[in-house]
C-alpha positions in Angstrom: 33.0 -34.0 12.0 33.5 -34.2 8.3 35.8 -30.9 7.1 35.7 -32.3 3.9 32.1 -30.6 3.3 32.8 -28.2 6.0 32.0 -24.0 5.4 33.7 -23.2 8.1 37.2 -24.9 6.8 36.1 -23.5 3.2 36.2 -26.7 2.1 32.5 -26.6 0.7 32.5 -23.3 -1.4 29.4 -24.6 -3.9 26.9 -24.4 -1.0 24.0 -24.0 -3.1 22.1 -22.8 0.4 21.3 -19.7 1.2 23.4 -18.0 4.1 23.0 -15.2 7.0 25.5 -12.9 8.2 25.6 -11.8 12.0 26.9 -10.1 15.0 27.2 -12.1 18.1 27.6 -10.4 21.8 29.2 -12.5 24.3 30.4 -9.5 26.7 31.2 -6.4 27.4 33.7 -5.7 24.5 33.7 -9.0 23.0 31.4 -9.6 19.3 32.4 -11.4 16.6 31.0 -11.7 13.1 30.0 -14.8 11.5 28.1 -16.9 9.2 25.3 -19.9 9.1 23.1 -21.1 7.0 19.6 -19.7 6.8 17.9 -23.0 7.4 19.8 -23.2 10.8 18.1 -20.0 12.2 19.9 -19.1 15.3 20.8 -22.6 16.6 24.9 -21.9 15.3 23.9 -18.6 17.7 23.0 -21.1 20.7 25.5 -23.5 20.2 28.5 -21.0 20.8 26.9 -19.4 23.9 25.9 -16.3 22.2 24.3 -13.8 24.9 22.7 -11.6 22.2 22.9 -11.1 19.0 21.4 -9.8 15.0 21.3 -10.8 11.6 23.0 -8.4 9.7 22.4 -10.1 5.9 21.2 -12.9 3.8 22.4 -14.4 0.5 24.5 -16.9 -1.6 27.6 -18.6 0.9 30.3 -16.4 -1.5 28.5 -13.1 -0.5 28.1 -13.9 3.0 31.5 -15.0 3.7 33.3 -11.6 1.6 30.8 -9.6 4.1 32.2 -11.1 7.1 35.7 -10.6 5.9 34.9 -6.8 5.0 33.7 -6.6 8.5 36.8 -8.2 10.1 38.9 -6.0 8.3 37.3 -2.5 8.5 35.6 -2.8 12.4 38.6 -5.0 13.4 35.5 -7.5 14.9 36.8 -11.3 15.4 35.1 -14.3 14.0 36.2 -16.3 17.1 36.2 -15.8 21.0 37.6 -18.1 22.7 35.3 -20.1 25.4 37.6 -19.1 28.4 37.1 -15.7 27.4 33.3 -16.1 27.5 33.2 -17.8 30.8 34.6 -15.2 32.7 31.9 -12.9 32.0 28.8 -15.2 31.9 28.0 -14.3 35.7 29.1 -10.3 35.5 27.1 -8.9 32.6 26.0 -5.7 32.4 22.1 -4.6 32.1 20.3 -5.3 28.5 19.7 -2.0 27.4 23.7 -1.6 27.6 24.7 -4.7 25.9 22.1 -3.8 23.1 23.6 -0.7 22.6 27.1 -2.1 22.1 25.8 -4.5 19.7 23.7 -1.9 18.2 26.2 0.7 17.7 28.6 -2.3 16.2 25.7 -3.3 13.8 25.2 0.6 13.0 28.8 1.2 12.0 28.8 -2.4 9.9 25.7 -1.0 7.4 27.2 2.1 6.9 30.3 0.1 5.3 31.1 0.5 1.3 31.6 -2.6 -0.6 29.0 -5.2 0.7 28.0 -7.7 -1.9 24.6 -6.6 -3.9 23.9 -10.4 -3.6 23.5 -9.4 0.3 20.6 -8.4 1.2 20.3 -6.3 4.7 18.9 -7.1 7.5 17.6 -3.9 10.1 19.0 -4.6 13.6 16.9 -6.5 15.8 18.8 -8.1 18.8 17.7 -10.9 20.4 18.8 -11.7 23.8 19.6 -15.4 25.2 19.9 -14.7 29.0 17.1 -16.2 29.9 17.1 -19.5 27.8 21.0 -20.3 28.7 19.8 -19.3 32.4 22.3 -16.4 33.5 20.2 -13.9 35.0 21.6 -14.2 38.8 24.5 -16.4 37.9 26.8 -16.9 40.5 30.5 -16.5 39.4 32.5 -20.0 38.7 35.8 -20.9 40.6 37.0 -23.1 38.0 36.2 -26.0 35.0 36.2 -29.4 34.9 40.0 -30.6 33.6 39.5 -33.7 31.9 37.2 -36.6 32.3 38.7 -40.4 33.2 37.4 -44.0 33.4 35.2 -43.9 36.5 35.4 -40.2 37.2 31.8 -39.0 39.3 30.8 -35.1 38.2 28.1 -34.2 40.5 26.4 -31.0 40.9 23.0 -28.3 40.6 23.1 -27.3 37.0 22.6 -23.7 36.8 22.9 -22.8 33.5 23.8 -24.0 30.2 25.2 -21.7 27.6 26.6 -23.2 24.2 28.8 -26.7 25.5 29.0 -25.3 29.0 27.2 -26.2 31.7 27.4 -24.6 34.7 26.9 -26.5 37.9 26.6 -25.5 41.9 29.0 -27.7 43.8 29.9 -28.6 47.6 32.7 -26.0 46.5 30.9 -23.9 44.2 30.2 -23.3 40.9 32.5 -24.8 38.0 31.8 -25.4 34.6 31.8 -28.9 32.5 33.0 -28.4 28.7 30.1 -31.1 27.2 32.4 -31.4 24.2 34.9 -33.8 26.7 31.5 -36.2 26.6 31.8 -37.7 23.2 33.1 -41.4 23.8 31.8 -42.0 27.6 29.4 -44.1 28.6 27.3 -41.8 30.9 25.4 -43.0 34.5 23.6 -41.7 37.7 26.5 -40.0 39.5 24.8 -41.5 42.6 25.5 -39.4 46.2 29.2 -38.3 47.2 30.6 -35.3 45.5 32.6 -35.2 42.1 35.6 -37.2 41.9 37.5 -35.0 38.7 40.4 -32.4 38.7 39.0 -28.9 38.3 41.4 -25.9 36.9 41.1 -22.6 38.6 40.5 -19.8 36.6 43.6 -18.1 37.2 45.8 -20.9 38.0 45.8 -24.6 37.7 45.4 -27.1 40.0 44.7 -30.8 40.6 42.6 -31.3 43.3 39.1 -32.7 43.6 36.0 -31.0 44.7 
């Protein structure tokens, strides 16, 4: 990607675009606070495997980006999780209303804050909950991800949910989870029959065997 135009690297400060501010629940304890351009509506949301979450604001990039820092400073809330953090949740989450209410209280706390922007303009909490498009409601528990990918290497499996680059799938010996973002640069086929033919790393440990 270019990260010479890039708002993430703050590389692209003159963003003439309009930008929204939000609060992203991934699990129990774990919401992060960032930034996308209006025009994108929640696709950045999708595209990190968000389980839930609300817009908090709206307005010019400079405004956006010093509310996210205020809110990284005074809640202490990240404005990244990693993805092996994420996956160890995705099949143990608790019930809506209590996710909602740890987002909610967390979106609360945020709009009761001094020193937002007045080039910000607020946004009421109204969650919005990705369970069912990523597929996790009754998601069995991964043993482990796929380790790297190599010149003839089969992957085979039931996909059973996709959430951000992730996609789970139910193997011979049981569920692991493909990073998509090792695709870029192989040519992809039918896997054909036979079971998967690359190295999967436990969660917990590492290990090369095949499954």
């Amino acid at each position: 990607m270019d990260r010479a135009h890039s708002v993430a690297a703050d590389t692209y400060a003159d963003d003439p675009r309009p930008y929204s501010v939000y609060l992203a629940w991934f699990g129990p304890g774990m919401v992060k606070v960032g930034i996308t351009a209006v025009e994108r509506g929640s696709a950045r949301l999708m595209e990190q495997g968000a389980v839930l979450f609300s817009w908090l604001g709206r307005g010019p990039l400079m405004a956006a980006r010093r509310t996210e820092e205020l809110l990284r400073a005074a809640l202490d809330v990240p404005d990244r999780i990693p993805y092996a953090d994420k996956r160890a949740v995705r099949a143990a989450l608790p019930e809506p209303a209590v996710r909602v209410a740890e987002l909610g209280e967390l979106h609360a706390r945020a709009r009761r804050l001094a020193g937002w922007p007045e080039s910000l303009e607020r946004a009421p909490f109204e969650p919005v909950d990705h369970t069912r498009v990523f597929g996790l409601a009754g998601l069995p528990p991964a043993y482990g991800s796929v380790g790297e990918l190599a010149p003839g290497a089969r992957v085979s499996g039931e996909l059973l949910a996709a959430a951000g680059p992730d996609l789970h799938l139910a193997t011979v010996r049981g569920v692991v989870v493909l990073d998509t973002r090792l695709l870029p640069g192989w040519e992809l086929t039918a896997a054909g029959d036979g079971g998967s033919t690359v190295p999967v790393r436990e969660f917990g440990g590492v290990q090369g065997g095949l499954f």
